[in-house]
C-alpha positions in Angstrom: 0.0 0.0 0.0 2.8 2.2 0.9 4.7 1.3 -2.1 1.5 2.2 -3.9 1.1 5.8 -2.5 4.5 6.3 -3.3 4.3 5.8 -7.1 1.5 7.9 -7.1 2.8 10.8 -5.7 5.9 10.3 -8.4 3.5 10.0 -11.2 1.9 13.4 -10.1 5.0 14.9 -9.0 6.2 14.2 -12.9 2.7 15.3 -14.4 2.7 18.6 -12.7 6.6 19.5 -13.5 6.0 18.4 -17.0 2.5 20.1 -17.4 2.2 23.6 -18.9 -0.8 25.5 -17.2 -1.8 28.5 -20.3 -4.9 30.6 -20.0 -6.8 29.7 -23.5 -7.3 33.0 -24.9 -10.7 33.9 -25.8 -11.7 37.1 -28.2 -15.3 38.7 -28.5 -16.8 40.3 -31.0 -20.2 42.1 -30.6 -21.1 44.3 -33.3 -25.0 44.9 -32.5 -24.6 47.7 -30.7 -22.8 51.0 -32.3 -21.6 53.3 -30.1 -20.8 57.1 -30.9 -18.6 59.2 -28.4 -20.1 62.9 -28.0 -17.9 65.4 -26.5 -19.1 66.3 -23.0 -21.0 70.1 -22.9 -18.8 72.7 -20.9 -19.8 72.8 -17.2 -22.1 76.0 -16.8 -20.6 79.4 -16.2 -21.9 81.9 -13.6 -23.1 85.3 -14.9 -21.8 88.3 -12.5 -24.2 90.7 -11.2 -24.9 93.3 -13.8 -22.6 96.9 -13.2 -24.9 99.9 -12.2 -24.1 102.9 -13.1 -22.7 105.6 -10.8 -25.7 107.4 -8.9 -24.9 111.3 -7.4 -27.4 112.8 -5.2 -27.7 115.6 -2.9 -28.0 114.7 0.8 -30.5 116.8 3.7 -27.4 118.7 3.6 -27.0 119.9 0.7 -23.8 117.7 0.1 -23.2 115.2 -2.7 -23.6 111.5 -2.0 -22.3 109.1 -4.6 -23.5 106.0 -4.0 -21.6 102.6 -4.6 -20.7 101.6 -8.1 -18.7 98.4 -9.9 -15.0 98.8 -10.9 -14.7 94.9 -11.2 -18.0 92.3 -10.7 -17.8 89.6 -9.1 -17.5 86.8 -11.3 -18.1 83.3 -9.3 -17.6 79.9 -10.4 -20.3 77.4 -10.9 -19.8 75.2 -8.1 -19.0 71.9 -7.7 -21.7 70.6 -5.6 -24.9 71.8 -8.3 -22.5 70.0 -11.3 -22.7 66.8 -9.5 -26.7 67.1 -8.4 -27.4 68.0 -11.8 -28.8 71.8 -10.9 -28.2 73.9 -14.0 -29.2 77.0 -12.5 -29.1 79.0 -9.4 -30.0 82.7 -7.9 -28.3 84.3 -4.4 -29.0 87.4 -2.8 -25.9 89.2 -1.3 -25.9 91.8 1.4 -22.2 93.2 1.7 -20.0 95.7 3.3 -17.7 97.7 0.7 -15.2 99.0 2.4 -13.9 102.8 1.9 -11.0 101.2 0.5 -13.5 99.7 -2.8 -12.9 96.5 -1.5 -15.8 94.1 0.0 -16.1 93.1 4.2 -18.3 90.9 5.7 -21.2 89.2 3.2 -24.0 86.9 3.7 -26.4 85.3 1.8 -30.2 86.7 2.6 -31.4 84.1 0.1 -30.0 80.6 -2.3 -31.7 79.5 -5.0 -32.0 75.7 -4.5 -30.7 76.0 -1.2 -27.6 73.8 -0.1 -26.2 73.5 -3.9 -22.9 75.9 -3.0 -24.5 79.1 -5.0 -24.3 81.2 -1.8 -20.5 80.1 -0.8 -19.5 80.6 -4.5 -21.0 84.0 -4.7 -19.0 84.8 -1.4 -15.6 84.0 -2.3 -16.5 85.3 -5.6 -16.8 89.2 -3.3 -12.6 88.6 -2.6 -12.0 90.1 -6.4 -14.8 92.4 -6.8 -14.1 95.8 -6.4 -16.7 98.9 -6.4 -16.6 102.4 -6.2 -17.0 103.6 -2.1 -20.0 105.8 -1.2 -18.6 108.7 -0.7 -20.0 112.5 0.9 -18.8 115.1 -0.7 -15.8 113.3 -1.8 -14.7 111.1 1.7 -15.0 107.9 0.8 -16.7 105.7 3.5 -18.2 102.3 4.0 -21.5 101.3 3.6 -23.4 98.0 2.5 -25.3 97.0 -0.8 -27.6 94.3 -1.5 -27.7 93.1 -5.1 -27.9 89.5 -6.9 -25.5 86.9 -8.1 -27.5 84.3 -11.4 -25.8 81.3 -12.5 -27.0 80.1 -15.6 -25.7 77.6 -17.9 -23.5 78.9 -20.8 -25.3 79.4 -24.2 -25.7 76.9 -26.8 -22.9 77.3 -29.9 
């Protein structure tokens, strides 16, 4: 029996030394089906609030008051969050302070249009490179705060 179990074990020992273990290559070919690669649409743009133009009045006082006007709009980026969810458009209300300096201070969002899609957050970092025009009182610039709207909207059709 022993003698048996011994030739055995040779015999396999030999098989498996000698064998040659090969993946058999197999190849598909399905041609029912055509497909056609379309270039992917650019992601949507956001469209800065629109530039008003310089206002000048006179105050109780008789003084001129020159209200806040754009040097540079903000000009946001569509954010990431609303690409992903599939939102192609959005609105946000601003409320910010301009500094005398024409730069912007503290903003917050009064309203987002859908909320939680990142419109408000892009509009706000979007205020870091906008510049306006300070209101000023007969001619000393001095800070203030202006309200006005941020619309993202999807770039137009070629």
């Amino acid at each position: 029996m022993v003698v048996a179990l011994i030739v055995i074990a040779v015999f396999l020992v030999l098989y498996f030394v000698g064998a040659r273990f090969t993946l058999k290559e197999v190849s598909y070919l399905d041609e029912s089906v055509d497909v056609e690669i379309i270039e992917p649409l650019p992601p949507p743009v956001a469209q800065p609030a629109v530039p008003t133009p310089p206002k000048s009045s006179v105050g109780p006082n008789g003084e001129v008051v020159r209200h806040p006007a754009w040097v540079k709009t903000p000009v946001p980026v569509f954010p990431v969050l609303a690409m992903r969810r599939g939102v192609e458009q959005g609105d946000v209300v601003l409320r910010c302070e301009t500094l005398a300096t024409g730069q912007f201070g503290a903003c917050e969002a009064l309203s987002e249009t859908p909320p939680g899609a990142g419109f408000a957050e892009a509009a706000i970092a979007a205020t870091r490179q906008a510049r306006v025009r300070p209101y000023s009182i007969d001619g000393f610039e001095t800070d203030s705060s202006v309200t006005f709207n941020v619309r993202f909207r999807p770039p137009p059709e070629p």
